[in-house]
C-alpha positions in Angstrom: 24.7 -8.1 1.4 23.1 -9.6 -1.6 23.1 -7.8 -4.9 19.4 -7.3 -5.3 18.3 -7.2 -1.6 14.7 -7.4 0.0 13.0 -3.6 -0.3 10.9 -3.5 3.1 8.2 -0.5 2.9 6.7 1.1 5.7 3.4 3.4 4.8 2.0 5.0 7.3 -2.0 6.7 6.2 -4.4 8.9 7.7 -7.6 9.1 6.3 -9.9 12.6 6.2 -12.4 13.1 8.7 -15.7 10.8 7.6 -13.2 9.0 5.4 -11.7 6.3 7.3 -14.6 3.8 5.8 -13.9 4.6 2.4 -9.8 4.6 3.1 -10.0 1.2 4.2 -12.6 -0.4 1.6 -10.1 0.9 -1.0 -6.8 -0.1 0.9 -8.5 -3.7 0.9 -9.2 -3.9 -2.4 -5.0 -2.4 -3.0 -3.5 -5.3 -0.4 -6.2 -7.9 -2.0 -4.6 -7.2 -6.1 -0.9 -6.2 -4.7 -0.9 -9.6 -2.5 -1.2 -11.3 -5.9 2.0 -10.2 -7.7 4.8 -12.1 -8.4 7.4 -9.6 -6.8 5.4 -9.3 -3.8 6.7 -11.4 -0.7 4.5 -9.7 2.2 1.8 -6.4 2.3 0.0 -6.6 5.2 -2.7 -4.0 6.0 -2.9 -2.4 9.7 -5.4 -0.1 11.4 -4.5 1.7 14.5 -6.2 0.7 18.0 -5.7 4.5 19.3 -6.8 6.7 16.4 -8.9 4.3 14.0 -8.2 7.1 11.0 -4.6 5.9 10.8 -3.2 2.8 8.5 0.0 1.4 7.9 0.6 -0.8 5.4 4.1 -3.6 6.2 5.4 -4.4 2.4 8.3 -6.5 1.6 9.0 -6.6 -2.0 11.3 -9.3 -4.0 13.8 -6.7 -5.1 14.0 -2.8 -6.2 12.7 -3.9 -9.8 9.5 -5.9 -8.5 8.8 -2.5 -6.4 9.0 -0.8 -9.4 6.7 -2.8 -11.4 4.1 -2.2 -8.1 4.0 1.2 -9.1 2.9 0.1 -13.0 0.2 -1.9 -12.0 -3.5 -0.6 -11.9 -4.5 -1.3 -8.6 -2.1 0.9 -7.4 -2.5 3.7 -9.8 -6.0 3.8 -8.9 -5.5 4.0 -5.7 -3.1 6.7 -6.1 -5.7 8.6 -8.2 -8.1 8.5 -5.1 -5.4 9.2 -2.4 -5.9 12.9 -2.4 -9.4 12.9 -1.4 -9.5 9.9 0.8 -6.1 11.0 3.2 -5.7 14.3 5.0 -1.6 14.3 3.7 0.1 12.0 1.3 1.6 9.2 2.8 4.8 9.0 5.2 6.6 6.3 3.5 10.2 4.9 4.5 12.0 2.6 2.3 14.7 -0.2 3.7 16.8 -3.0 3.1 17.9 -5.3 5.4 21.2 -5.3 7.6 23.1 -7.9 9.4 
């Protein structure tokens, strides 16, 4: 395994009721600005077919230290700062790395 692996993130979001609109204007304007950081090798928004309140967002970041510069950045912070009243429960997030 190399010594600064991949970090793949799996989010899984699901907005208030009357709030899905709102959830996904901002989630666009997160995946737009997080697409465009060095660190950042995939973050690809996804809306269910089933229940269109629920989003999960497919990250794979560089390494643990360009995941933790993510969290620095402004697009994410404001987002973060809105997450309470856009999503009914913060969100289920599982980190991984990658295993042959």
């Amino acid at each position: 395994m190399s010594k600064n692996p991949s970090i793949t993130i799996v989010a899984y979001l699901k907005a208030r009721d009357g709030m899905d609109q709102a959830l996904l204007h901002e989630l666009r304007k997160l995946v737009h600005d997080t697409q465009e950081e060095a660190g950042c090798i995939q973050y690809i928004l996804h809306r269910s077919i089933e229940a269109p309140k629920d989003f999960m967002i497919y990250e794979i970041w560089r390494d643990q230290a360009a995941l933790n510069e993510h969290v620095l950045q402004a697009h994410y912070l404001n987002f973060s700062a809105l997450a309470a009243e856009l999503l009914v429960e913060p969100p289920d997030v599982s980190h991984m790395i990658q295993v042959t």
